[in-house]
Biotite code that builds the C-alpha atoms (Angstrom):
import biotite.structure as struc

atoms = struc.array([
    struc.Atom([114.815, 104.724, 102.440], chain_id="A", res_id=1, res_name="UNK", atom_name="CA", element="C"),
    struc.Atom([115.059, 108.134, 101.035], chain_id="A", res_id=2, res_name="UNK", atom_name="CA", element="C"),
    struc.Atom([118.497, 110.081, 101.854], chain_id="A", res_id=3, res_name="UNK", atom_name="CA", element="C"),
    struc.Atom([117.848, 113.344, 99.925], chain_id="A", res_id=4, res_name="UNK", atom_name="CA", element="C"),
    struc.Atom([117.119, 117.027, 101.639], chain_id="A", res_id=5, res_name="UNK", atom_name="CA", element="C"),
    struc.Atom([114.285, 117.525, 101.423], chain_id="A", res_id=6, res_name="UNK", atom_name="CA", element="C"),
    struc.Atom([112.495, 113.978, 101.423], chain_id="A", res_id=7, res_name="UNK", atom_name="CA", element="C"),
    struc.Atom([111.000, 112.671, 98.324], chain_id="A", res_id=8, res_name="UNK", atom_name="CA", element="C"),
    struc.Atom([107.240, 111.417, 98.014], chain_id="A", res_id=9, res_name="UNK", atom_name="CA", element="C"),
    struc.Atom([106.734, 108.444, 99.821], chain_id="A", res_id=10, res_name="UNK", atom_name="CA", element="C"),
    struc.Atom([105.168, 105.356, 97.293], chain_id="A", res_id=11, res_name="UNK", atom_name="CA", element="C"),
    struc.Atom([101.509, 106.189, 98.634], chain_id="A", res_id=12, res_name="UNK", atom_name="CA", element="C"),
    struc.Atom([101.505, 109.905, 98.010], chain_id="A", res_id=13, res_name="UNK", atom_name="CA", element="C"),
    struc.Atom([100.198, 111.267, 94.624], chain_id="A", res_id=14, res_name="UNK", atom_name="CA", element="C"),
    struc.Atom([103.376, 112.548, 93.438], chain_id="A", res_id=15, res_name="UNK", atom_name="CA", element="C"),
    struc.Atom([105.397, 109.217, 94.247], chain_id="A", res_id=16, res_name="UNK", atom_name="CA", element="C"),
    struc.Atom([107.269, 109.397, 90.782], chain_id="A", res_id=17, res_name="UNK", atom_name="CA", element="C"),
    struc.Atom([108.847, 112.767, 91.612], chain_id="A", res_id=18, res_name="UNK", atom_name="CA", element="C"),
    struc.Atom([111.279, 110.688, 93.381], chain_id="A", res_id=19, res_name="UNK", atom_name="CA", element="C"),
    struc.Atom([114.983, 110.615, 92.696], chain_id="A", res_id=20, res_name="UNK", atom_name="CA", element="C"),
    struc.Atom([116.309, 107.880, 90.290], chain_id="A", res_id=21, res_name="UNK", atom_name="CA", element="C"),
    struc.Atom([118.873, 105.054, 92.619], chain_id="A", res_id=22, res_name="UNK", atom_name="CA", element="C"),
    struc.Atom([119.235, 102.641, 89.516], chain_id="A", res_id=23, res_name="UNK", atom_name="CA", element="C"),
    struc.Atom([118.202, 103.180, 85.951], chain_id="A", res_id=24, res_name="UNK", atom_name="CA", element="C"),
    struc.Atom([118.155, 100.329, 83.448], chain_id="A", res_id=25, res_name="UNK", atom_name="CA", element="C"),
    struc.Atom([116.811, 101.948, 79.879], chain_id="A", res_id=26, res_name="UNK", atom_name="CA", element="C"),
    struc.Atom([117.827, 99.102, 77.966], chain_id="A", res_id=27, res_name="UNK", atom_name="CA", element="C"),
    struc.Atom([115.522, 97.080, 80.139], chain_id="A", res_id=28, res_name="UNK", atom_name="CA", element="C"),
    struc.Atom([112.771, 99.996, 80.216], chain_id="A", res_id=29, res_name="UNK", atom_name="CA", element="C"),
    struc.Atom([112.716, 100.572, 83.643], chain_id="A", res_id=30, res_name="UNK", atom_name="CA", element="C"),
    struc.Atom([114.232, 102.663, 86.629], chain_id="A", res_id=31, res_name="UNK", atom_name="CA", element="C"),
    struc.Atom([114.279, 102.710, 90.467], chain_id="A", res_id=32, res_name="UNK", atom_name="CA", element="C"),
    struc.Atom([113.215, 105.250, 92.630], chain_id="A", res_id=33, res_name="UNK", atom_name="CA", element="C"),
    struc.Atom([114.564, 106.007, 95.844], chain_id="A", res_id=34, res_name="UNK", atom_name="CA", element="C"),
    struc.Atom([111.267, 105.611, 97.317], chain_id="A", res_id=35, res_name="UNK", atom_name="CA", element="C"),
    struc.Atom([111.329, 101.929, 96.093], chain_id="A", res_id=36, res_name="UNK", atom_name="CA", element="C"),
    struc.Atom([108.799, 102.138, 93.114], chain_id="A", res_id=37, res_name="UNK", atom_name="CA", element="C"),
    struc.Atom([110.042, 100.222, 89.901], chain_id="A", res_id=38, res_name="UNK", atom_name="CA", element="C"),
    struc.Atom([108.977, 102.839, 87.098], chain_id="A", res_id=39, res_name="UNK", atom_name="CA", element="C"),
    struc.Atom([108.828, 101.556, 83.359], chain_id="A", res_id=40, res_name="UNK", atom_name="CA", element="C"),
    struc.Atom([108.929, 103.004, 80.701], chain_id="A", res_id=41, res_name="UNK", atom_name="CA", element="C"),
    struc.Atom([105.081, 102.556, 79.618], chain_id="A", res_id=42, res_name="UNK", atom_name="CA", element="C"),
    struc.Atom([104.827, 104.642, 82.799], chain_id="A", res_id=43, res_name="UNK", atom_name="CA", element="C"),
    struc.Atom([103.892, 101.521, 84.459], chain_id="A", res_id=44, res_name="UNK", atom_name="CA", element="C"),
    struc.Atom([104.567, 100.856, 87.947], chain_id="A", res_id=45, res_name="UNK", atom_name="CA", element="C"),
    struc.Atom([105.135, 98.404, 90.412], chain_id="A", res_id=46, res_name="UNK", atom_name="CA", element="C"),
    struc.Atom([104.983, 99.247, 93.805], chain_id="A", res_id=47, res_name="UNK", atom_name="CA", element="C"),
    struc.Atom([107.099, 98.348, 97.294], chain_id="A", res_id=48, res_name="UNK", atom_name="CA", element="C"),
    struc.Atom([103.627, 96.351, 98.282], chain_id="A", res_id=49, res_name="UNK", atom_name="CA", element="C"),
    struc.Atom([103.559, 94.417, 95.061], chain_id="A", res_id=50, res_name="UNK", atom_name="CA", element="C"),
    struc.Atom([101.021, 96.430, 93.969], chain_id="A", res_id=51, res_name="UNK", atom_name="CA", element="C"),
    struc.Atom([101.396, 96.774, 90.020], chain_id="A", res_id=52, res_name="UNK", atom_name="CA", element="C"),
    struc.Atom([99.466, 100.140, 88.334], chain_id="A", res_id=53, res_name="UNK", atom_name="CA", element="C"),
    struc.Atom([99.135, 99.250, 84.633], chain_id="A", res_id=54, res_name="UNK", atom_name="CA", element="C"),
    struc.Atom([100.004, 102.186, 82.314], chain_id="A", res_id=55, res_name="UNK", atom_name="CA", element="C"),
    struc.Atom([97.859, 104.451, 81.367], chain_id="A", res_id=56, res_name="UNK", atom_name="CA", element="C"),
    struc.Atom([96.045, 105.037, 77.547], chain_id="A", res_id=57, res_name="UNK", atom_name="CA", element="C"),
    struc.Atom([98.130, 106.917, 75.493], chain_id="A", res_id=58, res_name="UNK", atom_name="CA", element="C"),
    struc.Atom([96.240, 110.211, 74.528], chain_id="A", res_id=59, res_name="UNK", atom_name="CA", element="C"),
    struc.Atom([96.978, 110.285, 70.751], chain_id="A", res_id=60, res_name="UNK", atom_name="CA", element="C"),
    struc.Atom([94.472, 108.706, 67.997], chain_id="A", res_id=61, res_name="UNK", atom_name="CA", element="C"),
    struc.Atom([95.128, 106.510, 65.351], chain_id="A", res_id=62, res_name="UNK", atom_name="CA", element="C"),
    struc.Atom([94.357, 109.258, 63.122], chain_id="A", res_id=63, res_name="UNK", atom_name="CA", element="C"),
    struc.Atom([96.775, 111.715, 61.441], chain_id="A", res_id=64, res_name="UNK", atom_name="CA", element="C"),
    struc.Atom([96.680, 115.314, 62.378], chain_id="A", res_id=65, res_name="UNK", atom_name="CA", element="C"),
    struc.Atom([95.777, 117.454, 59.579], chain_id="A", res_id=66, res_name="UNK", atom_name="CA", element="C"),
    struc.Atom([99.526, 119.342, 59.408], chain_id="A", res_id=67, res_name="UNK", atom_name="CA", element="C"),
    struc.Atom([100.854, 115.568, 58.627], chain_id="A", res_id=68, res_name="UNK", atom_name="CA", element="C"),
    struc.Atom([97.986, 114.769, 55.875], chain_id="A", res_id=69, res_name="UNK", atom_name="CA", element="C"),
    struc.Atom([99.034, 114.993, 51.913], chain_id="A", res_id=70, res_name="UNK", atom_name="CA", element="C"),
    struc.Atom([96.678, 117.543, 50.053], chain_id="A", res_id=71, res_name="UNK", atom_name="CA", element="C"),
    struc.Atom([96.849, 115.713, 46.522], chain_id="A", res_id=72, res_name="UNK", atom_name="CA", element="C"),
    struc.Atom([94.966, 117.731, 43.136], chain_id="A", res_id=73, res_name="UNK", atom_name="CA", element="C"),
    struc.Atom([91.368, 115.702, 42.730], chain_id="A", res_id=74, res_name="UNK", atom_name="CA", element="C"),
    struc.Atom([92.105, 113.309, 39.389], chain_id="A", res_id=75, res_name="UNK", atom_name="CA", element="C"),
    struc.Atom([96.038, 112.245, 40.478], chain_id="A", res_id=76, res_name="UNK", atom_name="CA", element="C"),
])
């Protein structure tokens, strides 16, 4: 399926979504890559087999980090 020199990762290889863009659809939050994974933008995935990979965790907390917390004088 792939036309580009040098090849890009087949769907079953780890790095499958360093594959070239063929079709890109952001206002439907997804994209097609020339090795015929469907990549949203969740980083979901849905393979040529059918096989769907849900998207991973995202690895922020709910909490603030202390450069975006207000320091307020006690009493105010």
């Amino acid at each position: 399926m792939c036309i580009h020199v040098p090849t890009c990762p087949p769907a079953n290889s780890p790095g499958h979504v360093a594959a070239h863009v063929v079709a890109a659809h952001p206002e439907q939050g997804w994209s097609l890559l020339c090795n015929g994974i469907v990549l949203f933008d969740d980083d979901g995935e849905l393979h040529p087999d059918g096989r769907a990979v849900a998207p991973v965790a995202p690895r922020w907390t709910a909490r603030a980090p202390k450069s975006a917390r207000v320091l307020r004088p006690v009493g105010v």
